[in-house]
VOGU-3710 file (C-alpha; in Angstrom, 3 decimals, decimal comma):
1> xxxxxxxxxx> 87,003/91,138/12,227  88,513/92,122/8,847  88,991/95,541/9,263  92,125/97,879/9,849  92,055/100,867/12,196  95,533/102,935/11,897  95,996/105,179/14,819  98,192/108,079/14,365  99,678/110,875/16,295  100,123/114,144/14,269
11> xxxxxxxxxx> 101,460/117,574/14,353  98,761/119,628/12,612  98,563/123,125/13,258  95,497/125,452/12,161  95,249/126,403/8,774  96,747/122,899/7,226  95,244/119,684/6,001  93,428/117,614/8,812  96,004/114,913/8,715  99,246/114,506/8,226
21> xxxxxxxxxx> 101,308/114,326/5,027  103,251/111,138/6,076  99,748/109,551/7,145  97,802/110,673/3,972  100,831/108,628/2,009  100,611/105,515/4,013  96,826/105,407/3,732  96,605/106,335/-0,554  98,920/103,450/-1,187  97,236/100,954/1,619
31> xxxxxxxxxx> 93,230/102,262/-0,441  94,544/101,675/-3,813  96,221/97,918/-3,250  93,781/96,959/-0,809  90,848/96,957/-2,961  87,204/97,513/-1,113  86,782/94,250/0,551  88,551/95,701/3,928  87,639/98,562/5,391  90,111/100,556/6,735
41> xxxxxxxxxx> 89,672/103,160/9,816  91,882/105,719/10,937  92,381/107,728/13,826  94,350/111,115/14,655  95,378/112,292/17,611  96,708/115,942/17,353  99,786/116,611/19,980  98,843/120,230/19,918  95,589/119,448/21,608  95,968/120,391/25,362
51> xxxxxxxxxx> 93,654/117,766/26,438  94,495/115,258/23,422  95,881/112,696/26,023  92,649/112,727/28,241  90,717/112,498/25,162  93,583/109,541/23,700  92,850/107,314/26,838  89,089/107,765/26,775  88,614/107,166/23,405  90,979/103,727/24,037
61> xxxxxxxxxx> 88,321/102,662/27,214  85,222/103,055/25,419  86,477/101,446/21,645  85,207/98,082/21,127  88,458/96,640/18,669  86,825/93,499/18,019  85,441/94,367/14,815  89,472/95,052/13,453  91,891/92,327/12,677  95,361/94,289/12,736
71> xxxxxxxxxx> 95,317/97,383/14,417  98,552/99,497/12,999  100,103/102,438/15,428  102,578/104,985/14,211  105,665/105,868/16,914  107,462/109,182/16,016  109,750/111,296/18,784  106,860/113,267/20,289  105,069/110,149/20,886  107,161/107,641/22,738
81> xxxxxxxxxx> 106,386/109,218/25,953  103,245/107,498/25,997  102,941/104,847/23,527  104,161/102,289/26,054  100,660/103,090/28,077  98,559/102,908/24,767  100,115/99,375/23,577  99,475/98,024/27,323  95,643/99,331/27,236  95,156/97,969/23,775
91> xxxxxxxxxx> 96,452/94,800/24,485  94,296/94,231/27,439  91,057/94,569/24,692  92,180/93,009/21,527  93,083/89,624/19,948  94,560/90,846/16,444  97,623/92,108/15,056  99,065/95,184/16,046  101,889/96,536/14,469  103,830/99,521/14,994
101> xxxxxxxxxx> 106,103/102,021/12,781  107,388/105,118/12,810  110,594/107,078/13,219  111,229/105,137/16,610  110,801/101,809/15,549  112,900/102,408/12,156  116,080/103,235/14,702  115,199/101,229/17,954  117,501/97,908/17,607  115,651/96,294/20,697
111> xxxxxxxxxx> 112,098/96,126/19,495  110,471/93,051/21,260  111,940/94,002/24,215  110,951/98,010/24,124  107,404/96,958/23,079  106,099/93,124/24,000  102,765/93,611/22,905  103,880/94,075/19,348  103,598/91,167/16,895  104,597/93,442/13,751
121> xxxxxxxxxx> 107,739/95,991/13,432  107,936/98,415/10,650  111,482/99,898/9,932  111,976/102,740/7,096  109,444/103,490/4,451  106,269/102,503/5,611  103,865/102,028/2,098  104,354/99,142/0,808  105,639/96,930/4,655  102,311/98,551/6,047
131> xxxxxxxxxx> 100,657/96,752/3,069  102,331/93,773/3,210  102,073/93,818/7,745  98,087/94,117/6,676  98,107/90,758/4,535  99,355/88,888/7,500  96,809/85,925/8,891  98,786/83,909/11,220  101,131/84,564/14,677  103,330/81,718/14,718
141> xxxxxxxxxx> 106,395/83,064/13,978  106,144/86,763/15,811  107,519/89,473/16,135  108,198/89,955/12,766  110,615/93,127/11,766  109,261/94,146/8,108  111,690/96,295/6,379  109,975/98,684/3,868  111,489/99,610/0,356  111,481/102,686/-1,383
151> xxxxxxxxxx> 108,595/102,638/-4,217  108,396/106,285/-4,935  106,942/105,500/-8,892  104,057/103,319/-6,948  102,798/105,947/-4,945  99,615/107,463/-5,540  99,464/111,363/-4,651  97,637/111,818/-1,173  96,269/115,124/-2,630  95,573/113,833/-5,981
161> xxxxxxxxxx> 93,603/110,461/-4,493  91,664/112,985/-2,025  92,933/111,234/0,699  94,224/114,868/1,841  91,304/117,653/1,030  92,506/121,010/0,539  90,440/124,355/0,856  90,389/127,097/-1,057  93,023/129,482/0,868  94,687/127,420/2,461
171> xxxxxxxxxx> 96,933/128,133/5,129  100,013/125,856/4,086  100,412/122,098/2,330  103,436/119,819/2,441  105,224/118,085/-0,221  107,964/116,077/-1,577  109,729/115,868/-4,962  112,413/113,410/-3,010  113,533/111,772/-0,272  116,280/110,630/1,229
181> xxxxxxxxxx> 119,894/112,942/1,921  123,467/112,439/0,639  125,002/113,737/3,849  125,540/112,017/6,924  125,177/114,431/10,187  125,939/112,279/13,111  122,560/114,079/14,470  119,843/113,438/11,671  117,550/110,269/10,865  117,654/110,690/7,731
191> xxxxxxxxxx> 120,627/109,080/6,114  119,813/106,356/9,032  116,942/104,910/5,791  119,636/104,239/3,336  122,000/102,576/5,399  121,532/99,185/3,040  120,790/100,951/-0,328  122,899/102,597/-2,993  120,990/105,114/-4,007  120,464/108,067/-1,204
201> xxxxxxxxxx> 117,904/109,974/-2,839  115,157/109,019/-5,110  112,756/111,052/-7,194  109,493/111,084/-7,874  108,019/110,969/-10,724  108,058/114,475/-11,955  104,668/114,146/-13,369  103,086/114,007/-10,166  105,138/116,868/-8,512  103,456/119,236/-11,912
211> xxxxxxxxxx> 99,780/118,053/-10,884  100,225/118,860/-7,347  101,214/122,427/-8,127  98,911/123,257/-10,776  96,030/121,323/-7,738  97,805/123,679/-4,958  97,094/126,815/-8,131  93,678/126,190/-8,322  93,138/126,551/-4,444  95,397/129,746/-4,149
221> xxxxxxxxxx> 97,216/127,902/-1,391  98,911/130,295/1,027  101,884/128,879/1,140  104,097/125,341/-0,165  105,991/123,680/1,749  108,428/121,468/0,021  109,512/118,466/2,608  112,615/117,615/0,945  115,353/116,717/2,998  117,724/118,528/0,177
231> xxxxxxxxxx> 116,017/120,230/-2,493  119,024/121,298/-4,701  119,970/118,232/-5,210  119,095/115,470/-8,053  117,545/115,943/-12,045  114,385/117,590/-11,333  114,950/120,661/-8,887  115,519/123,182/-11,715  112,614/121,903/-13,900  110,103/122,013/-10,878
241> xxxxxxxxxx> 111,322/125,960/-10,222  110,800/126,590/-14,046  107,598/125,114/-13,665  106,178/127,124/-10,818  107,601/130,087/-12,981  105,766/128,868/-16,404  102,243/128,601/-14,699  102,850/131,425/-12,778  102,222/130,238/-8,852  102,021/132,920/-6,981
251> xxxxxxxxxx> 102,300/130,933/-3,512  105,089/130,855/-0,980  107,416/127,928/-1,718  109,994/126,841/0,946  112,574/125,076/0,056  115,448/123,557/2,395  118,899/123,847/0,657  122,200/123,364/0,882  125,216/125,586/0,547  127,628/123,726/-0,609
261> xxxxxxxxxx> 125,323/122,684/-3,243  125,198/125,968/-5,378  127,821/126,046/-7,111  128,921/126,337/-10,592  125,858/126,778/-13,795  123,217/124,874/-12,259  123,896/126,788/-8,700  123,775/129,816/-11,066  120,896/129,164/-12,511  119,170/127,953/-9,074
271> xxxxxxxxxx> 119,613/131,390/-7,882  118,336/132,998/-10,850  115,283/131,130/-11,026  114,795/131,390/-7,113  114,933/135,302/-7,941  111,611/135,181/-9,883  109,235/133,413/-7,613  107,957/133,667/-4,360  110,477/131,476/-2,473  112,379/131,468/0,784
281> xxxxxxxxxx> 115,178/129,236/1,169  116,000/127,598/4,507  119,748/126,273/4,560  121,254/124,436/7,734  124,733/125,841/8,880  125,088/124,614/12,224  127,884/126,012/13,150  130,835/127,928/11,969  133,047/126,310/13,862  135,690/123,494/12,376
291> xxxxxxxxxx> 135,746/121,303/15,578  132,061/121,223/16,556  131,424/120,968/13,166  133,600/117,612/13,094  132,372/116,543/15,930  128,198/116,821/13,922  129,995/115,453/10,746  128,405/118,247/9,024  131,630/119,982/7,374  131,223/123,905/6,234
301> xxxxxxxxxx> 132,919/125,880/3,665  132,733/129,325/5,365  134,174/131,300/2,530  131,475/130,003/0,254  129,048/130,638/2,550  129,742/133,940/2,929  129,831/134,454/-1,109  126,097/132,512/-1,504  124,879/134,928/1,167  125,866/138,328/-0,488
311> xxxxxxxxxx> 124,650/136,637/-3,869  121,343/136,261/-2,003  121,020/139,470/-0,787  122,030/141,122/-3,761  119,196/139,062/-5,720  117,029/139,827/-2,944  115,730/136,021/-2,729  114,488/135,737/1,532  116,132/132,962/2,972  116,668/132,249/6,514
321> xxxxxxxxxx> 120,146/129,894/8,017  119,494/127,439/11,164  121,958/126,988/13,521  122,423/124,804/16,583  122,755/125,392/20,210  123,639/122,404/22,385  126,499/120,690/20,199  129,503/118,447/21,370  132,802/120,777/22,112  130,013/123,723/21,606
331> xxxxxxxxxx> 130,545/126,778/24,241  128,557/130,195/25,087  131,617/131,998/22,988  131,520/129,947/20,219  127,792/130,114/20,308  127,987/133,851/19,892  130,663/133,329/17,199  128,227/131,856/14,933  125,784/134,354/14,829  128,275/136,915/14,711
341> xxxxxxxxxx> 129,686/135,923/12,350  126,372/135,656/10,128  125,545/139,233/11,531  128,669/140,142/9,978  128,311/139,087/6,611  124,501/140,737/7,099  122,519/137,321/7,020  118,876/138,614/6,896  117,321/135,884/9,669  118,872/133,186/11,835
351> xxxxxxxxxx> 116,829/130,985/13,428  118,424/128,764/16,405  117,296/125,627/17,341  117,999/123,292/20,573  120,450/120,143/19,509  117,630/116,918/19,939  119,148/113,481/20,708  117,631/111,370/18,420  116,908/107,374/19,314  119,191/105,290/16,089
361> xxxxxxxxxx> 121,538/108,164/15,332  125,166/108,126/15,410  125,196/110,965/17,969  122,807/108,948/20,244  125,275/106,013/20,014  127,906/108,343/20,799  126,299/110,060/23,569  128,247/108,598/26,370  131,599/108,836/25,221  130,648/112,913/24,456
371> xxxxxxxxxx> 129,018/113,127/27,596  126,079/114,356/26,023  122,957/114,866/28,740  119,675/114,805/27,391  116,449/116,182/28,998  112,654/117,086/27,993  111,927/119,976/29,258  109,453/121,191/26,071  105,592/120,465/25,044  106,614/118,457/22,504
381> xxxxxxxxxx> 108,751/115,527/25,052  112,094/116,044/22,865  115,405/114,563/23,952  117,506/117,798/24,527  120,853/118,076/24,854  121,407/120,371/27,952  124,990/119,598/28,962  128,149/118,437/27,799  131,572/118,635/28,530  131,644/121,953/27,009
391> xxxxxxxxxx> 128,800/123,526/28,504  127,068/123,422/31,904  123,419/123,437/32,442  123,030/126,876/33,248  125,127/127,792/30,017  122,525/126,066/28,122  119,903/127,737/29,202  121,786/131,156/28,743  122,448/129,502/25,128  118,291/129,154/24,852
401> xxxxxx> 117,869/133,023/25,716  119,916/134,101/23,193  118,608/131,787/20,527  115,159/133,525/21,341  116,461/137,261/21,405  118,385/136,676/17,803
//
């Protein structure tokens, strides 16, 4: 009756680790300020599974949860669908605690009424409030909303701790030297973490980012993928770069960057040190165009954009820019404009990506007055935004061809 079961549901495609990064994180800080006296349980659900929901709901009717005090559930975008169904089924077997977290809960601001059977709510950084949810012994005064701090020097490494194994070759790994993001798109759930804090973006230690590399070395890992929200941004970025230069990592490193953000020595110096590794650089445009741009509050400089791309292709450094179909005041012309316009100044690849209508975001509070229309219409149950007053329907989907014959 004093154990923990965490129940997850992951993205985890072949050739990464066999949980995810966020996961990993959570369950190397819960391990190491714990101690051994609870044992703790956890269980993945992969969305990419065809049959993982069959297999979800089984699993749920033949688990005896007695043996498990607190029982703690993560809630992300491509899980909401159905965690109303798991809660209710849980519920009907089990006595304890059962909290829930996740990108959901963080921006939901009607918790006990979305989810009843909750007694915990976790909102932002999940470590240390999972810790503290765990420590809990009595229900008298639930549902309890625990906000979670930012304690990146406290973290142990998931990688480092074992808690995420890699193999030799391995496909891909995740990262972070950071989180958080000093800009505030209306459409991201990012900035949405910070709203009570001064400080946007904090750093790890850079200590640990050094021993994760030279870990990620010794297993040749294929490729690096840095989870940064903004990874041109801060004290460390140009350090870490020398540092995959010093000890010679021959691995692909992605990095999402900003524009606007290279700019004077240090954006100098970025590029230059981009030039010598094995890197591609994935930087979010949007759009190029100053009202739907507004309307995203994700301003552009398009004559600066245009100079960072020539300075890219002249160093040769791959990159690829992201753009977004679907946006308020968006049309099929202006759609076309963008990537034009990057064809124009001979972007190497542009990858387009359907606007998603995010639960807690500005945009979502907005949606009305925009007369944004949402649907899910993919695998992975995402609000999209299929029509506006700008677009019909049909010009959306005539938006999604395109984005798929760039």
């Amino acid at each position: 009756m004093n154990s923990v079961l965490i129940i997850s549901f992951d993205i985890i495609r072949e050739g990464e680790c066999s949980k995810s990064y966020s996961i990993a994180s959570l369950l190397a800080y819960i391990k190491a300020n714990m101690g051994v006296k609870r044992k703790i349980t956890h269980k993945t659900f992969n969305v990419l599974d065809s049959v993982f929901e069959s297999n979800l709901f089984e699993w749920i009717k033949s688990t005896d949860f007695k043996e498990y005090s607190h029982i703690a559930i993560s809630n992300y975008v491509w899980s909401e669908y159905i965690i109303g169904k798991v809660l209710t089924l849980i519920d009907e077997k089990f006595n304890g605690f059962i909290i829930l977290g996740g990108n959901q809960i963080t921006y939901s601001n009607e918790l006990p009424k979305e989810y009843p059977e909750c007694n915990v709510f976790i909102s932002g950084f999940g470590e240390k409030a999972l810790l503290e949810s765990l420590n809990l012994n009595t229900k008298s005064k639930y549902p309890k909303i625990i906000t979670g701090k930012n304690i990146l020097k406290e973290l142990p490494s998931p990688y480092l701790t074992g808690e995420l194994i890699i193999s030799e070759n391995q496909k891909m790994v995740r990262m972070e030297s950071k989180r958080g993001c000093i800009f505030s798109c209306n459409f991201c759930a990012h900035k949405e973490l910070y709203k009570s804090r001064n400080t946007k973006v904090l750093e790890f230690p850079i200590e640990r980012v050094f021993s994760e590399l030279d870990l990620f070395k010794k297993y040749n890992v294929g490729k690096i993928n840095f989870i940064d929200p903004i990874f041109n941004y801060g004290e460390n970025y140009l350090n870490i770069l020398k540092y995959i230069i010093q000890t010679n990592i021959e691995s692909k490193i992605a990095l999402q960057t900003k524009f606007e953000l290279i700019n004077g020595k240090k954006g100098e110096e970025f590029l230059n040190l981009c030039s010598k590794i094995n890197v591609v650089l994935e930087f979010g445009l949007q759009t190029v165009y100053e009202d739907e741009f507004k309307a995203i509050k994700r301003s552009n400089k398009i004559k600066h954009v245009t100079e960072i791309i020539k300075s890219l292709n002249k160093r040769e450094i791959d990159y690829e820019v992201n753009i977004i179909y679907g946006l308020p005041r968006q049309t099929i012309e202006s759609f076309n404009g963008t990537i034009k316009y990057l064809q124009s100044i001979n972007c190497k690849k542009i990858v387009a990506h359907p606007l998603m209508l995010l639960k807690g975001t500005e945009l979502y509070d907005q949606r009305n007055s925009l007369k944004l229309k949402d649907e899910i219409i993919d695998g992975f149950h995402f609000p999209l935004v299929t029509e506006s007053e700008s677009f019909s329907r049909s010009e959306w989907h005539q938006m999604k061809k395109i984005a798929k014959e760039i």
